[in-house]
C-alpha positions in Angstrom: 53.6 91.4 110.7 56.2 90.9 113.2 59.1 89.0 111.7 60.0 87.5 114.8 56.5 85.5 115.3 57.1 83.7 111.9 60.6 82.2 112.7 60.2 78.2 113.2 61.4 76.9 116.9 64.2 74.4 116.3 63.5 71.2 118.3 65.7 68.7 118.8 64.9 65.4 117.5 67.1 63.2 120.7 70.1 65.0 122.2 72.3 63.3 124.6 74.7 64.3 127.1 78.0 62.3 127.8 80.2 62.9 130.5 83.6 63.0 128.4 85.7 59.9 130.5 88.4 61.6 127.3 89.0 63.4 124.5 90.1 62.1 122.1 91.6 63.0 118.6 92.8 60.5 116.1 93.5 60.7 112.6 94.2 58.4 109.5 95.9 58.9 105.8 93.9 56.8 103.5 95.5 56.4 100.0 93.5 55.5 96.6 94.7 54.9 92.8 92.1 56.8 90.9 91.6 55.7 87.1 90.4 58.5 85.3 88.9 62.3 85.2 85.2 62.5 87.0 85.4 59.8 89.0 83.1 59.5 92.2 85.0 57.3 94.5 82.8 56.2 97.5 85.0 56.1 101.0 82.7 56.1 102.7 83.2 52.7 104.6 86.9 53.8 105.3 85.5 56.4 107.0 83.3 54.9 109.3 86.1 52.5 109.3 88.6 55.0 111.0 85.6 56.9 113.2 85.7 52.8 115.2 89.2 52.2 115.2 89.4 56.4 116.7 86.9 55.3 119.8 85.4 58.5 119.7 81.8 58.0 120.8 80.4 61.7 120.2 82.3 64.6 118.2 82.7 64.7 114.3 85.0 63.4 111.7 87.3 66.0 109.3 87.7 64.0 105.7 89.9 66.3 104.0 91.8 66.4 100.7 94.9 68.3 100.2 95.1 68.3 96.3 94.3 70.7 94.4 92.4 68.7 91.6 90.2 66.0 94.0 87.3 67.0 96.4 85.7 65.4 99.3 82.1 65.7 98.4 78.7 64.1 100.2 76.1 63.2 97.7 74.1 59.9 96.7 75.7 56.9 95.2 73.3 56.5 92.4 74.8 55.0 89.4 72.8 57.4 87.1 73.2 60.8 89.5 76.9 60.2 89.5 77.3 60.1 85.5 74.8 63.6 86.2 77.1 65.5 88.4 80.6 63.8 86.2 78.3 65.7 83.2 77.3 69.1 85.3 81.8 69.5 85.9 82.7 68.8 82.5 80.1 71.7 81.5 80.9 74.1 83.9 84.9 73.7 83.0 85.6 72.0 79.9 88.5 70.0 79.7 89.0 71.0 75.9 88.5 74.7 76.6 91.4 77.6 77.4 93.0 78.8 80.8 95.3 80.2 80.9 97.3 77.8 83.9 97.7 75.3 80.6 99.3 77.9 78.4 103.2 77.4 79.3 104.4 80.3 77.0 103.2 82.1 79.6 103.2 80.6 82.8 105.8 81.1 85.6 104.7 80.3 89.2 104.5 76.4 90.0 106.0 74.7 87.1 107.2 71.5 87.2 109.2 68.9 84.4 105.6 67.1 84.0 103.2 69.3 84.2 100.0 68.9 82.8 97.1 70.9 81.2 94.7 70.8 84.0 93.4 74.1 84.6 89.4 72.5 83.7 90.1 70.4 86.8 91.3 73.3 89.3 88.2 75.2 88.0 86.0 72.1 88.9 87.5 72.2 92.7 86.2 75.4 92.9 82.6 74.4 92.9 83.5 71.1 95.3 85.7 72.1 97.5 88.3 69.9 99.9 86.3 68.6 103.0 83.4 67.6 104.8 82.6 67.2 109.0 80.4 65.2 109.6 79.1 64.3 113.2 79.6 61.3 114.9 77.5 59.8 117.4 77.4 56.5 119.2 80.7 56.0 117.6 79.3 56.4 113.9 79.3 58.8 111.1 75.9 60.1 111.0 75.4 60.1 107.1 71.6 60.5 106.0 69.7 58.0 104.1 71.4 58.3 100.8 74.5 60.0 101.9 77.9 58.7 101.2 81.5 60.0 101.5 82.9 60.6 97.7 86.6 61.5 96.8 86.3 62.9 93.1 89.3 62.5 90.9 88.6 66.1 88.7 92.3 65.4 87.2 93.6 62.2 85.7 94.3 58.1 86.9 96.6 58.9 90.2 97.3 58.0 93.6 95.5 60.1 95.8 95.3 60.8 99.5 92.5 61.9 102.2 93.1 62.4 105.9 90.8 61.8 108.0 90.3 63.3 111.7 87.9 62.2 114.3 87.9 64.2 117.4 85.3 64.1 120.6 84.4 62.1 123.6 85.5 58.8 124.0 
């Protein structure tokens, strides 16, 4: 059989074509006070917040975390699903087992006076990750259904910051 003949033929659903009056590219710092490890903080209002105040019409929003031990993650906000995926982390990098970034016998790159054992939550970011684009169009963040925006505190209570870039046609 021909592998070719039994590929699917995207179609689009709508498309639209804008004649850019500008580009534009606009971006916010949003800060947050986390409470504790495995938290699912849902920002996703802010975000559609900044994609209106930005005036971009078509183009996509960059929500981005520059920490080390907090992701930018898009996933449901079910009560239930969250306490899931705080449960999935905490098995796939126990807080209470050993890495070697916590043992400061040996350690010697990035040290600082108040450092803490966090090596679980580094290991957590790994399977998160930092950001998420998103597209925008008719001036909104086109989440799905059940999508929302989520900053997840992998660490401990702290304050936190995400930038947020929305870039297109105005």
């Amino acid at each position: 059989m021909d592998a070719r003949a039994a590929r699917p033929v995207a179609r689009p659903l709508h498309s639209v074509t804008v004649p850019a009056t500008s580009f534009v590219a606009y971006g916010e710092s949003l800060e947050y006070h986390t409470t504790h490890a495995l938290e699912f903080v849902d920002i996703t209002a802010d975000v559609q917040a900044v994609v209106a105040r930005s005036g971009v019409r078509f183009g996509q929003v960059a929500v981005f975390s520059n920490h080390t031990t907090a992701s930018i993650v898009l996933n449901e906000h079910e009560p239930l699903l969250l306490n899931d995926m705080a449960r999935v982390l905490s098995r796939l990098a126990p807080a209470g087992s050993y890495y070697e970034h916590n043992d400061f016998s040996i350690r010697t790159v990035n040290m600082f006076p108040d450092e803490c054992a966090n090596g679980h939550s580094h290991c957590q970011h790994l399977f998160l990750g930092s950001s998420e684009t998103i597209p925008i169009h008719d001036g909104r963040a086109q989440l799905g259904r059940f999508q929302s925006v989520f900053l997840v505190e992998l660490d401990h209570a702290r304050e936190r910051r995400v930038h947020v870039q929305a870039m297109g046609a105005a």
